[in-house]
Backbone as CSV, one residue per row, in Angstrom:
resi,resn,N_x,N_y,N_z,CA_x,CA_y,CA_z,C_x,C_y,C_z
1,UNK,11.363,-24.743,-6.162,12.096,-24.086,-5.094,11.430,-24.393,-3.744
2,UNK,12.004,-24.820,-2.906,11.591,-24.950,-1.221,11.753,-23.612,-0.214
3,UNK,10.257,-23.347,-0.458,10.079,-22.027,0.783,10.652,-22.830,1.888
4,UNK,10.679,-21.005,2.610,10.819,-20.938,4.030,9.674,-21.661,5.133
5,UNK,9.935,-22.355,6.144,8.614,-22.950,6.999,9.088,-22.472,8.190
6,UNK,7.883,-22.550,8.826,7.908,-21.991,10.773,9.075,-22.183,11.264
7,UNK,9.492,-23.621,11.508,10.614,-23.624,12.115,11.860,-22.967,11.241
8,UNK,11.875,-22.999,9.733,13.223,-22.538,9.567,13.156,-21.097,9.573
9,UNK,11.785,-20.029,9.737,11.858,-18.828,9.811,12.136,-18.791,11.799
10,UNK,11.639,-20.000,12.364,12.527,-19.601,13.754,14.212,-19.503,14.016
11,UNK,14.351,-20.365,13.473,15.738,-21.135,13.072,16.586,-19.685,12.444
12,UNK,16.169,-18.949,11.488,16.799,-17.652,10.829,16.776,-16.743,12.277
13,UNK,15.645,-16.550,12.867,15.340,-15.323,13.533,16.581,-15.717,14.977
14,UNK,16.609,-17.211,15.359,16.727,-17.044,16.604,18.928,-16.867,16.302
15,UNK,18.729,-17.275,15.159,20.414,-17.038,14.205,21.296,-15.362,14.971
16,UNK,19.750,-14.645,14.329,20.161,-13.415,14.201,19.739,-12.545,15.561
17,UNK,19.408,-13.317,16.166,19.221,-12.680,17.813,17.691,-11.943,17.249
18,UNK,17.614,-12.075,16.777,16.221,-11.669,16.358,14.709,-11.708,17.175
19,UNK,14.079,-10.579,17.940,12.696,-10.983,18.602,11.867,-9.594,17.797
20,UNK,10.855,-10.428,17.276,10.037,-9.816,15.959,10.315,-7.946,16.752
21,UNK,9.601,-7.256,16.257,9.690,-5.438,16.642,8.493,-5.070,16.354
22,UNK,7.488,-5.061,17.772,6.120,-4.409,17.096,6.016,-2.756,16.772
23,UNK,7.324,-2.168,16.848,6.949,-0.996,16.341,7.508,-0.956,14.806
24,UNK,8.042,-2.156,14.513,8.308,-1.932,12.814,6.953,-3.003,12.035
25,UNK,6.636,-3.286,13.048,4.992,-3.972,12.470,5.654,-5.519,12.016
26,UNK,7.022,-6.232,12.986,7.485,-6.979,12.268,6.693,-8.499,12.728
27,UNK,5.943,-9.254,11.584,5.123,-10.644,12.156,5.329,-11.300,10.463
28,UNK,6.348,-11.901,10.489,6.551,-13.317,9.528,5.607,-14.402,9.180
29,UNK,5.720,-13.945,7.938,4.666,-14.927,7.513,5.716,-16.546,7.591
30,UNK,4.664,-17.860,7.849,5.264,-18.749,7.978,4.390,-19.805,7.196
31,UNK,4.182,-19.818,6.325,3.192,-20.316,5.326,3.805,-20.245,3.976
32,UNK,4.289,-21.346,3.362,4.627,-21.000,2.386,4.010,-20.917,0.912
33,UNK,2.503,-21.720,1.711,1.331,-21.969,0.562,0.690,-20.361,0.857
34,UNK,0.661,-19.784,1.733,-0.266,-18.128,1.886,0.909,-17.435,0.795
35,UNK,2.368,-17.737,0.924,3.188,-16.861,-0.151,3.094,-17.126,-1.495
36,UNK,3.070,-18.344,-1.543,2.582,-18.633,-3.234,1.070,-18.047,-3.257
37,UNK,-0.030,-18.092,-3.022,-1.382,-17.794,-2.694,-1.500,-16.494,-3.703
38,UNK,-0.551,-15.209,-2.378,-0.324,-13.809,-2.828,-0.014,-13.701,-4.114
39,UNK,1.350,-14.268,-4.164,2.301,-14.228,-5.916,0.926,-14.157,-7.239
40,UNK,0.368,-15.387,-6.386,-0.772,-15.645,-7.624,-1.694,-14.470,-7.934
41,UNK,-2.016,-14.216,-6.944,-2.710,-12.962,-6.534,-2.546,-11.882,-7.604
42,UNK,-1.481,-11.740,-7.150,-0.773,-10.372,-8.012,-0.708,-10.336,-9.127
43,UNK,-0.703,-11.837,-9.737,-0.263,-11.734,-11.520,0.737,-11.781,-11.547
44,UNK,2.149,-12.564,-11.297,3.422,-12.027,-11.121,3.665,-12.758,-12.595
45,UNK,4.409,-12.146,-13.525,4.954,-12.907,-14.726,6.658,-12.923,-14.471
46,UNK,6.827,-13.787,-15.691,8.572,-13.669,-15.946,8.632,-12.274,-16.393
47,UNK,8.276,-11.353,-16.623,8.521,-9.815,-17.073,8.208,-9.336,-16.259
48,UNK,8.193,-9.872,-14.854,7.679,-8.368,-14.241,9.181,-8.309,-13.017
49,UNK,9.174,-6.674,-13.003,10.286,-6.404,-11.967,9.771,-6.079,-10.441
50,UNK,9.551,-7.403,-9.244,8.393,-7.385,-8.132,9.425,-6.699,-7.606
51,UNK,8.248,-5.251,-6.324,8.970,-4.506,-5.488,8.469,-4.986,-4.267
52,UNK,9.089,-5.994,-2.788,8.727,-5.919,-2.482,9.303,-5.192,-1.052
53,UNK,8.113,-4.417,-0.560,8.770,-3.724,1.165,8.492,-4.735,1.998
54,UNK,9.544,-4.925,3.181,9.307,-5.387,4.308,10.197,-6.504,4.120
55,UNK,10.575,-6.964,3.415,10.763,-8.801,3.243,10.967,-9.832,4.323
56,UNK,11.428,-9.279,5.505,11.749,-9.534,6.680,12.580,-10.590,6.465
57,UNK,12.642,-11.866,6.641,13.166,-12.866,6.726,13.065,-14.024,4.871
58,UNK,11.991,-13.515,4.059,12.361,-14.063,3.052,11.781,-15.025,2.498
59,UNK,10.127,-15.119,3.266,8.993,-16.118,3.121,8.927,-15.464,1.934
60,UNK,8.140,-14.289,1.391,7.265,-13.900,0.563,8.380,-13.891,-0.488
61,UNK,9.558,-13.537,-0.166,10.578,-13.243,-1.465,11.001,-14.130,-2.278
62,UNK,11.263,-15.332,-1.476,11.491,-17.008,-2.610,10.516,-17.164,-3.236
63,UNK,8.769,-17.009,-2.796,7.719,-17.121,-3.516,7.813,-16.380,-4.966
64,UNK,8.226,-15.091,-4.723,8.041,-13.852,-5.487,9.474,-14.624,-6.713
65,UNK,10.530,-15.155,-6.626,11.440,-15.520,-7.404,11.105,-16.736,-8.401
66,UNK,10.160,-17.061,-7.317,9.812,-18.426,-8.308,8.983,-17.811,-9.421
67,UNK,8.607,-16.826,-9.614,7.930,-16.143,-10.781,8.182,-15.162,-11.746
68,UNK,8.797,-13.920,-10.924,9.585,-12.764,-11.457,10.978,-12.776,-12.004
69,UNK,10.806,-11.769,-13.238,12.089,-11.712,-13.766,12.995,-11.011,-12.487
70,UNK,12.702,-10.063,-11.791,13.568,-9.909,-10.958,12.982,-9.425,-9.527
71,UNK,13.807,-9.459,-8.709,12.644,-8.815,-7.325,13.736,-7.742,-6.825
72,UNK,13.577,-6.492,-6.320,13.719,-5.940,-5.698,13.470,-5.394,-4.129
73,UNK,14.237,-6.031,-3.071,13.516,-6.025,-1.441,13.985,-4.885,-0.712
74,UNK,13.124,-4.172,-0.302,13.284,-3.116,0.923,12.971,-3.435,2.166
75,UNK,14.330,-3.241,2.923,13.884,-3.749,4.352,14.539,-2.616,5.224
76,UNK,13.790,-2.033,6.826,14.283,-1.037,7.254,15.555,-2.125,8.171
77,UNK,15.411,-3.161,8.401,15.733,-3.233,9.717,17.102,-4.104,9.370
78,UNK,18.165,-3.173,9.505,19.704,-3.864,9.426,20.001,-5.152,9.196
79,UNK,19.897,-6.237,9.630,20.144,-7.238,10.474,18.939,-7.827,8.953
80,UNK,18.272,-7.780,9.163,17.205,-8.574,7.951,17.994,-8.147,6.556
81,UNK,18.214,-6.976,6.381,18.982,-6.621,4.882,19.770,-7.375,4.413
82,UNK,20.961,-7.153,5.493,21.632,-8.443,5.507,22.053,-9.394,5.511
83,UNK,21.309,-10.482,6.304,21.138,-11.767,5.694,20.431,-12.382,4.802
84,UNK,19.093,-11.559,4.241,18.499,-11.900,3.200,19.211,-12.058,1.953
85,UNK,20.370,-11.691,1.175,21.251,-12.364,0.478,21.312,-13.727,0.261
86,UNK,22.011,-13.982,1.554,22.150,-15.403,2.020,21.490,-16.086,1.816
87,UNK,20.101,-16.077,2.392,18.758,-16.889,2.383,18.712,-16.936,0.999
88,UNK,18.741,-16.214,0.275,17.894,-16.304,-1.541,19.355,-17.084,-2.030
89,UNK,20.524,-16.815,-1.395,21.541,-17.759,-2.196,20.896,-19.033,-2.258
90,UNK,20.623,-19.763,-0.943,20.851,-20.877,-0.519,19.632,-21.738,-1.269
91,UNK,18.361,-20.800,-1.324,16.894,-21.145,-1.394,16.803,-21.001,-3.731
92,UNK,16.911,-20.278,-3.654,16.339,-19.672,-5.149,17.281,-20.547,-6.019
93,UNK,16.284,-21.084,-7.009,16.503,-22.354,-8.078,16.350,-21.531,-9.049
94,UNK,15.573,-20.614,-9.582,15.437,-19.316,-10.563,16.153,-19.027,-11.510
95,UNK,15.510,-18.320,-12.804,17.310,-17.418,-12.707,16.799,-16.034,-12.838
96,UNK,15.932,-15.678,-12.020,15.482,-14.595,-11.415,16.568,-13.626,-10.274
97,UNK,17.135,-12.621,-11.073,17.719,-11.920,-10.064,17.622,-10.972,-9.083
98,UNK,18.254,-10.502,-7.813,17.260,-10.219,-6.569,18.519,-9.183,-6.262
99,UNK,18.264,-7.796,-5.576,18.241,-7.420,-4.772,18.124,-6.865,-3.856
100,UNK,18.861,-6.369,-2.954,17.782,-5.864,-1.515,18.562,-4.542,-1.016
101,UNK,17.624,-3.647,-0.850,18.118,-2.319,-0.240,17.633,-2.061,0.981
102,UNK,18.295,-1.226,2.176,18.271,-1.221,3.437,17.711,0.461,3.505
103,UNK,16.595,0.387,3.204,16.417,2.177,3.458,14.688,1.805,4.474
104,UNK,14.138,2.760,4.410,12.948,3.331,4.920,12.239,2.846,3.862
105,UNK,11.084,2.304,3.380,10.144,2.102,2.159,9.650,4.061,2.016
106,UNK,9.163,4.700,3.070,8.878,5.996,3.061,9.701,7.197,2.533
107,UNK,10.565,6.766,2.822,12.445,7.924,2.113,12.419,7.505,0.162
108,UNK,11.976,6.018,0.578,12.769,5.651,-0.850,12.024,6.837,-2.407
109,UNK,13.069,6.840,-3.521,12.872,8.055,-4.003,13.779,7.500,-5.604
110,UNK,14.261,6.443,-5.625,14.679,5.473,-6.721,15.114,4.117,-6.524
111,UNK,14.794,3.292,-7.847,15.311,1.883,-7.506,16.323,1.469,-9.115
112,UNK,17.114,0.352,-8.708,17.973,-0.139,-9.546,17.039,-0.029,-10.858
113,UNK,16.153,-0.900,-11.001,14.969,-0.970,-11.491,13.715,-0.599,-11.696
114,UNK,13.084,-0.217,-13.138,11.834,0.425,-12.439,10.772,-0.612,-12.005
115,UNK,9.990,-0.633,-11.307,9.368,-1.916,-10.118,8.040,-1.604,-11.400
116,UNK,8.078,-2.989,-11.981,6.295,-3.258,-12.488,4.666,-3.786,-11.584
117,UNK,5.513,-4.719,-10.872,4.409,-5.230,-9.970,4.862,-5.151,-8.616
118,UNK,3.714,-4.723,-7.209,4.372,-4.262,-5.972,3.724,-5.729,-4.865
119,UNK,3.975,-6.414,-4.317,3.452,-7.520,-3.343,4.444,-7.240,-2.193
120,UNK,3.777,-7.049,-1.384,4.211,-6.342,0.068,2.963,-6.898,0.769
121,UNK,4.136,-7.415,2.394,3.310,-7.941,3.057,3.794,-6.614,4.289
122,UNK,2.915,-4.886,3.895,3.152,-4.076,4.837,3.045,-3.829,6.379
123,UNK,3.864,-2.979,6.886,4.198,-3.164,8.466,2.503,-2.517,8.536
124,UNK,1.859,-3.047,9.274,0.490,-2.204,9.706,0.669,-0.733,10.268
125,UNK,1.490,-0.385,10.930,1.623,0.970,11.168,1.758,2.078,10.353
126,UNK,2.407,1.665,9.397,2.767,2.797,8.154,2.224,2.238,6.708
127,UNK,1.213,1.147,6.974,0.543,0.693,5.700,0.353,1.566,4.117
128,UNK,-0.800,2.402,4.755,-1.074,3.523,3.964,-0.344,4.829,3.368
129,UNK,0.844,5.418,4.756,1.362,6.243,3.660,2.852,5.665,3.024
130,UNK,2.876,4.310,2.955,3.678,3.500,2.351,3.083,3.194,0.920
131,UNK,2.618,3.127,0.767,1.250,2.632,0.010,0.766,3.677,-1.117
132,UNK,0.399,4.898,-0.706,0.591,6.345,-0.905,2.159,6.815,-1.712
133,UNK,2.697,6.540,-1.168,4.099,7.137,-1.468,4.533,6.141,-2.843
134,UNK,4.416,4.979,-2.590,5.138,3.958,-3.753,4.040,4.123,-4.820
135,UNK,2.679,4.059,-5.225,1.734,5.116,-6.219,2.346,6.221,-6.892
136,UNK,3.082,7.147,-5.892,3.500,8.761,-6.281,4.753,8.207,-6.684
137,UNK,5.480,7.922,-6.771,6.810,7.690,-6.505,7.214,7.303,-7.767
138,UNK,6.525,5.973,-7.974,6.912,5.137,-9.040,5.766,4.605,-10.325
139,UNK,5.332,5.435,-11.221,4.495,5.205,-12.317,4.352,3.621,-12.694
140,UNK,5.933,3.613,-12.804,5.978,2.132,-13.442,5.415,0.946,-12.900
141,UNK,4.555,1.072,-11.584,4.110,0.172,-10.485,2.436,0.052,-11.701
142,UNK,2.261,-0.976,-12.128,0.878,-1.300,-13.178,0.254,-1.584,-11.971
143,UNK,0.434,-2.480,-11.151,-0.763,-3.893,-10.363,0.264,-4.041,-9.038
144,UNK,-0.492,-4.652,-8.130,0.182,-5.069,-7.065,-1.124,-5.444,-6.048
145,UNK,-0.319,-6.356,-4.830,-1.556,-6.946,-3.560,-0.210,-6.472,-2.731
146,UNK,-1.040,-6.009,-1.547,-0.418,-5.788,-0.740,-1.794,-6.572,0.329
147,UNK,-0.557,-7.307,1.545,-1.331,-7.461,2.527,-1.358,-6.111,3.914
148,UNK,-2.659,-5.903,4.675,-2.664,-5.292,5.967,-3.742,-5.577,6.688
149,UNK,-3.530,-4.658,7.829,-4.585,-4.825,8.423,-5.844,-4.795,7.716
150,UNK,-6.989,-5.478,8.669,-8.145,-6.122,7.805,-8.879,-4.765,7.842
151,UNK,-8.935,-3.837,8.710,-9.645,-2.335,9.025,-9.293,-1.646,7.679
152,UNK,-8.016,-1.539,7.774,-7.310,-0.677,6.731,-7.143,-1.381,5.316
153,UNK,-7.658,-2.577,5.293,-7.752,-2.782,3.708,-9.569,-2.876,3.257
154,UNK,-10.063,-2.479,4.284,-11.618,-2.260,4.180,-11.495,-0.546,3.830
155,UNK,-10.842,0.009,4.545,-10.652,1.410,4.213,-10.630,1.880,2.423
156,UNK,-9.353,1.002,2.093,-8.585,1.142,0.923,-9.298,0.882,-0.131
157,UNK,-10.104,-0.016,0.296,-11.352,-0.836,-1.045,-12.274,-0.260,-0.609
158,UNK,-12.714,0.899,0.045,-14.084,1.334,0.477,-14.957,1.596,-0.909
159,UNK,-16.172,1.860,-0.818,-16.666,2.725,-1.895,-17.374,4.139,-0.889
160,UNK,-17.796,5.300,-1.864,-18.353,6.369,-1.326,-19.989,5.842,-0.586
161,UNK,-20.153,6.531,0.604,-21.418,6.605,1.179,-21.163,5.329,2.170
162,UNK,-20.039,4.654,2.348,-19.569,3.738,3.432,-19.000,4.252,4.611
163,UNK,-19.417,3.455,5.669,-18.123,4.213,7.030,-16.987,4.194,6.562
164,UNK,-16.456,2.992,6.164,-15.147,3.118,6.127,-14.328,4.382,4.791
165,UNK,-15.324,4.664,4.143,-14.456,5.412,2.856,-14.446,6.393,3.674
166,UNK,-12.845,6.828,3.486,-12.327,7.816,3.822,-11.132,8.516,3.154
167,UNK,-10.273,9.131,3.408,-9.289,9.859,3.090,-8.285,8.412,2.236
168,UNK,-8.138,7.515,3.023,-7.061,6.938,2.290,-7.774,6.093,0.930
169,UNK,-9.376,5.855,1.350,-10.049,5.473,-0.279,-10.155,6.201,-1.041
170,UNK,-9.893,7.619,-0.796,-9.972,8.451,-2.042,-8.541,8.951,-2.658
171,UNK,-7.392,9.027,-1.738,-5.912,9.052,-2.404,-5.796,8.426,-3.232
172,UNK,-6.026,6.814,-2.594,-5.185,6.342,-3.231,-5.747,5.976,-4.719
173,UNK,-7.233,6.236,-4.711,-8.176,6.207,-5.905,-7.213,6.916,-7.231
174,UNK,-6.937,8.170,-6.566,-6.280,9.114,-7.943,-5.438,8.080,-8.454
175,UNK,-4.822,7.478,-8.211,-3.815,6.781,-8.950,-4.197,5.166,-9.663
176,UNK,-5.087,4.455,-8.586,-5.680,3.220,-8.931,-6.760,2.767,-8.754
177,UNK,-7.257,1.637,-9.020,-8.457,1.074,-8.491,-7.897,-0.050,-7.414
178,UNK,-8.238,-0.147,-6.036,-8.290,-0.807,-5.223,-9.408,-1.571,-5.142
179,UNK,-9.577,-2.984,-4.424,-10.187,-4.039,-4.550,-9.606,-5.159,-3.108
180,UNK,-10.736,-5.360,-2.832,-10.389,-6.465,-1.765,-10.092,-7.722,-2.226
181,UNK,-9.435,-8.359,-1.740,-8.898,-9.837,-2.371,-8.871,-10.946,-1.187
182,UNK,-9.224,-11.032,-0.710,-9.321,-11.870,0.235,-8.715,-12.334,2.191
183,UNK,-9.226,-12.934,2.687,-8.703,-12.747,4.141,-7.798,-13.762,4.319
184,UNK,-6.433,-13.323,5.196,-5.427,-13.835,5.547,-5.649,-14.328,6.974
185,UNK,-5.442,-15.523,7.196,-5.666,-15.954,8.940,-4.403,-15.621,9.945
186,UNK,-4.723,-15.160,11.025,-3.827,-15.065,12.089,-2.527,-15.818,12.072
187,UNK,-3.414,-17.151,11.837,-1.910,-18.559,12.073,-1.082,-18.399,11.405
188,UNK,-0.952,-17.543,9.990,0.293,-17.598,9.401,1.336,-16.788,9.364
189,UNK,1.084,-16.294,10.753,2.266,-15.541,10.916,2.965,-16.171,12.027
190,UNK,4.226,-15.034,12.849,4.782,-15.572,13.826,5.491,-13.903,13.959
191,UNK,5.531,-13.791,15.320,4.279,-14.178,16.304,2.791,-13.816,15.364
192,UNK,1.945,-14.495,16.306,0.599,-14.369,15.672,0.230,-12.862,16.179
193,UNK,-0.575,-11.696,15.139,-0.689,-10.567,15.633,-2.183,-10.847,16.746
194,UNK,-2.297,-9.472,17.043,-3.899,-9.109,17.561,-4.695,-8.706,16.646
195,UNK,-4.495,-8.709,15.930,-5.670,-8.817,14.497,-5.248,-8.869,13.254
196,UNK,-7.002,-9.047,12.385,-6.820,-9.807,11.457,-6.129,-9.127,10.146
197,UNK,-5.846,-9.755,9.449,-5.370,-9.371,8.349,-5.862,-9.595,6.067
198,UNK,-6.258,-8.754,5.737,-6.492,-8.899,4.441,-5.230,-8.211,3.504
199,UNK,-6.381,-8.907,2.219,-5.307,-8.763,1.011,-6.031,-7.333,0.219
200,UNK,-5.301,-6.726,-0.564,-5.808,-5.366,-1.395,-5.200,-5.537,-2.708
201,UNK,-5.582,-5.928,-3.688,-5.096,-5.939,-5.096,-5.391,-4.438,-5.425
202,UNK,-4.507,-3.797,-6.540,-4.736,-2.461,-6.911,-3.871,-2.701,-8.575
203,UNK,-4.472,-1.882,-9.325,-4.775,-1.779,-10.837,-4.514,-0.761,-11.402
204,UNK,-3.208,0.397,-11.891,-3.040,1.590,-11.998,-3.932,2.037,-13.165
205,UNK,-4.373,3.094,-12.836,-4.831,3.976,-14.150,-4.234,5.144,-14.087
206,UNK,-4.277,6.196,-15.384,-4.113,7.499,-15.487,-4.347,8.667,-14.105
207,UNK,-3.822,8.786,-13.784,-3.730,10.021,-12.749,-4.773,11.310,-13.830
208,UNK,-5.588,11.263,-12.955,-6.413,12.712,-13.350,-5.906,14.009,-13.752
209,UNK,-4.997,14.394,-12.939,-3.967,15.692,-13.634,-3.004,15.809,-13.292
210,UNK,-1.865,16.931,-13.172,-1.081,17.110,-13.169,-0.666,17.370,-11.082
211,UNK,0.579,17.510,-10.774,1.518,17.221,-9.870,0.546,18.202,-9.079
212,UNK,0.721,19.509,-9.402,-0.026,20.557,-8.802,-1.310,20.396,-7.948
213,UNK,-2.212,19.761,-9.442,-3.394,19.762,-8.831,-3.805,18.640,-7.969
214,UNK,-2.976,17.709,-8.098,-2.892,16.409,-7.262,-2.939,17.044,-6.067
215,UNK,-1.948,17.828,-5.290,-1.589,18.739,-4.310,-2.837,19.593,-4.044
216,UNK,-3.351,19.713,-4.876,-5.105,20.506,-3.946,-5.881,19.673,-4.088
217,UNK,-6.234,19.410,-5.359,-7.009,18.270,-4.482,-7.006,17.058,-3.010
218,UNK,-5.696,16.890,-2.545,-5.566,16.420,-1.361,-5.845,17.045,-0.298
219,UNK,-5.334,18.501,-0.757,-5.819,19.657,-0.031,-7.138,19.424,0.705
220,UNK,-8.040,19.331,-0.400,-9.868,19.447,-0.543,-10.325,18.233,0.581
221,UNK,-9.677,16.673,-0.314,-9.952,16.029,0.684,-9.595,15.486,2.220
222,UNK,-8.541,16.045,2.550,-8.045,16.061,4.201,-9.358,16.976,4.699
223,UNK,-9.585,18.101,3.886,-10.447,19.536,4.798,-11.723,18.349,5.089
224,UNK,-12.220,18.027,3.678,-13.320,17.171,3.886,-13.768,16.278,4.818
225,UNK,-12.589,15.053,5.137,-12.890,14.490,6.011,-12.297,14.869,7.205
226,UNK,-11.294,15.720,7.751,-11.412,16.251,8.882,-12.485,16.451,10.010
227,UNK,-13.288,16.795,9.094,-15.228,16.422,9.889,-15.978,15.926,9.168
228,UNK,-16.017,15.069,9.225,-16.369,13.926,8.181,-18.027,13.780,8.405
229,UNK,-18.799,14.699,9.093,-20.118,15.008,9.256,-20.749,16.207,9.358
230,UNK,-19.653,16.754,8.579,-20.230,18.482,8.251,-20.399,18.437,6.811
231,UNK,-21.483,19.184,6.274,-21.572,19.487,4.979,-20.508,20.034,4.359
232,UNK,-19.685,20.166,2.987,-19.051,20.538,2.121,-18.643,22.110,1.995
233,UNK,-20.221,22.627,2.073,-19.498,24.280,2.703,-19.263,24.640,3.416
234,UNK,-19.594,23.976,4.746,-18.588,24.104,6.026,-17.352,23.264,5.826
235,UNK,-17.011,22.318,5.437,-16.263,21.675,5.796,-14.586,22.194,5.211
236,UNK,-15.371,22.913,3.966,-14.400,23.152,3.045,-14.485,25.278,3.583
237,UNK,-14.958,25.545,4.490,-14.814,26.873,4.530,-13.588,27.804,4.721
238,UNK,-12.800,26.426,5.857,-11.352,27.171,6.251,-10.332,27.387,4.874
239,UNK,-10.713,26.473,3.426,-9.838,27.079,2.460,-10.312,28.049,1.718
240,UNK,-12.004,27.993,1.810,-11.963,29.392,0.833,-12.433,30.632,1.651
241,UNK,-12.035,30.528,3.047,-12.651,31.469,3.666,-13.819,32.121,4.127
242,UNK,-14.894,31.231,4.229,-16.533,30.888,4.620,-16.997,29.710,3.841
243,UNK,-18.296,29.617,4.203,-18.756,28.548,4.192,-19.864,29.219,2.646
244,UNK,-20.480,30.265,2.551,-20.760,31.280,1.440,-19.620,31.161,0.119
245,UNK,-18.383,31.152,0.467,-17.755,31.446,-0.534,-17.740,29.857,-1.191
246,UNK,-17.562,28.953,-0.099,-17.198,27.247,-0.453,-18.311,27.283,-1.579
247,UNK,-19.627,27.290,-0.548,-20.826,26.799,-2.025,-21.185,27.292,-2.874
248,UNK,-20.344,28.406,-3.134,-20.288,29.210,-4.732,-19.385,28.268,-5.311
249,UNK,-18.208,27.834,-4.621,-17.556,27.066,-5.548,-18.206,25.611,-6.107
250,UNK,-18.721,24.841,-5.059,-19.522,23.765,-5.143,-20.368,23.641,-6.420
251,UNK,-21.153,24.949,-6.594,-21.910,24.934,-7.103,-21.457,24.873,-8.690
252,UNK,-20.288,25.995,-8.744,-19.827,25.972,-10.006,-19.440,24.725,-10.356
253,UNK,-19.045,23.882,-9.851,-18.022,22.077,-9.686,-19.487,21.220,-10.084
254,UNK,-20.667,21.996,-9.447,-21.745,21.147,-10.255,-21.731,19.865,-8.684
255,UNK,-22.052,20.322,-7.828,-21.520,19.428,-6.427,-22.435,20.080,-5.438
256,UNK,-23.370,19.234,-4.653,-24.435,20.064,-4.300,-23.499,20.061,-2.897
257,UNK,-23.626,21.707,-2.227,-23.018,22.167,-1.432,-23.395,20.719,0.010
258,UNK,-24.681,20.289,0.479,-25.224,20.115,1.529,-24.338,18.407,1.756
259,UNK,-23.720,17.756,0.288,-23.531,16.668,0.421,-22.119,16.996,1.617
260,UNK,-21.644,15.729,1.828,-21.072,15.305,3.185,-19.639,14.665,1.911
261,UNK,-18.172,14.967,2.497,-17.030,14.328,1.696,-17.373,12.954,2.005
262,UNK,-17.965,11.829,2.253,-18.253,10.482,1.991,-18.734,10.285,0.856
263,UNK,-19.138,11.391,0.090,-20.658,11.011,-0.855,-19.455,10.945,-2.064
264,UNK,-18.602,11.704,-1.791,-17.868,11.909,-3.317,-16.971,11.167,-3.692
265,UNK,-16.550,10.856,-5.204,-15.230,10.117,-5.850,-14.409,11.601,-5.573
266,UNK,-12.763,10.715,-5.913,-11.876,11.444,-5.627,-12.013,12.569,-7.437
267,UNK,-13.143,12.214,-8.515,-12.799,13.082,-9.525,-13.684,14.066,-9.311
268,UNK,-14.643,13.855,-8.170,-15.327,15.366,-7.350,-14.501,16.156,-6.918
269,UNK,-13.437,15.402,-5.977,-12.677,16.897,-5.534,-11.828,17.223,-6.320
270,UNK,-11.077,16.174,-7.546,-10.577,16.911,-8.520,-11.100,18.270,-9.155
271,UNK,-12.414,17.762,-10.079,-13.158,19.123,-10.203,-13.347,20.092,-9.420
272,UNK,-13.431,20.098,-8.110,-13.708,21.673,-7.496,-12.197,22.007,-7.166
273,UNK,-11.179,20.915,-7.382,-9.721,21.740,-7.531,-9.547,22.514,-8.780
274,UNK,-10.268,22.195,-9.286,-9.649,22.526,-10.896,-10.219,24.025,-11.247
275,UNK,-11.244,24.881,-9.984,-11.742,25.971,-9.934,-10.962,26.642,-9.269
276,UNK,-10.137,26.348,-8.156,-9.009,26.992,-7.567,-9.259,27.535,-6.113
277,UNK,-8.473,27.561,-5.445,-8.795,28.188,-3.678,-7.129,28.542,-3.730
């Protein structure tokens, strides 16, 4: 199959009156060796049903056909929904079948299909609770790479006792193991952004517990890093109502009150959810 290249992703855009949208985070990849690259990335088999958000113009999605039994594309922005049809008519040698829904990736709440593997090249603005949401959303998601910003996929792959681990390394932990996968260069997009960009492979496992406690424990860790340089019984005082009452709980959780929410896995604050506030 013959990807999309620079000029024919200009050639689509300038079709459709098209000038990229930096508030939908929109920058086309124009590389058709970085789209095969990803695919590989991901593990994509003939059994797998790829979900991908964003598709924009349809680089990453011919890649994604040349492998998958089927792809499923979410795109917010009218005008891309729409002609992406077209494009996969004209392009896809496969017999991989495709199609594309025009919603919010954030709203979405079912698909034709249940999505096995996720490769998304996400808008940087709403990376994470895109990211977040398709985890919760959809079980059936095993594996997936998503590309983003290079900050925020240092975030995502953090480990504990790092600057960067924070709130979104420990969400999205409950659900998977995240992993850095490698750096994406500027040039292959269009327009070229203001910064850089990496890859995040992620690996589902068992969710620790149930719906509920998922819901406090997030609880625990927003309080946590909210001050992300206060000890645990302060930090955590506004839910149990002092900072006395927190490190009674701490203590019971087996969690020494003085540590700092950097220090902990997300099955720390599971456990001191699982005591109750």
């Amino acid at each position: 199959m013959t990807l999309l290249g620079a000029a024919e992703i200009r050639e689509l855009a300038e079709e459709l009156g098209i000038k990229p949208a930096k508030s939908l985070g929109q920058n086309f990849v124009i590389d058709a060796n970085v789209c095969r690259k990803i695919v590989r990335t991901a593990g994509v088999t003939s059994s797998d049903v790829a979900l991908e958000i964003g598709p924009g113009l349809g680089s990453l999605t011919l890649a994604l056909l040349e492998e998958a039994k089927s792809v499923i594309a979410v795109e917010i922005d009218e005008r891309l929904a729409t002609r992406l049809p077209q494009t996969v008519a004209v392009h896809n040698e496969s017999a991989a079948t495709f199609s594309v829904i025009h919603q919010d990736a954030l709203h979405l709440k079912s698909l034709p299909e249940a999505p096995t593997v996720l490769v998304a090249n996400l808008p940087y603005n709403v990376s994470v609770p895109v990211l977040l949401h398709l985890l919760e959303i959809f079980p059936t998601l095993k594996s997936g790479v998503v590309m983003v910003q290079a900050e925020v996929a240092d975030r995502l792959a953090a480990k504990p006792g790092t600057k960067e681990y924070g709130i979104p390394s420990v969400k999205a932990a409950w659900w998977a193991d995240l992993h850095g996968a490698g750096s994406i260069s500027r040039s292959i997009f269009w327009p070229v952004p203001g910064v850089d960009s990496k890859l995040v492979s992620f690996s589902r496992h068992q969710p620790l517990g149930e719906e509920a406690l998922r819901l406090k424990t997030f609880t625990l860790i927003d309080a946590a890093f909210a001050q992300r340089r206060k000890m645990l019984r302060s930090a955590l005082s506004s839910i149990y109502g002092s900072s006395g009452a927190a490190e009674k709980v701490l203590i019971e959780a087996g969690i020494d009150p003085t540590l700092r929410g950097e220090s902990l896995l997300v099955n720390d604050f599971y456990t001191i959810a699982r005591i109750g506030f």
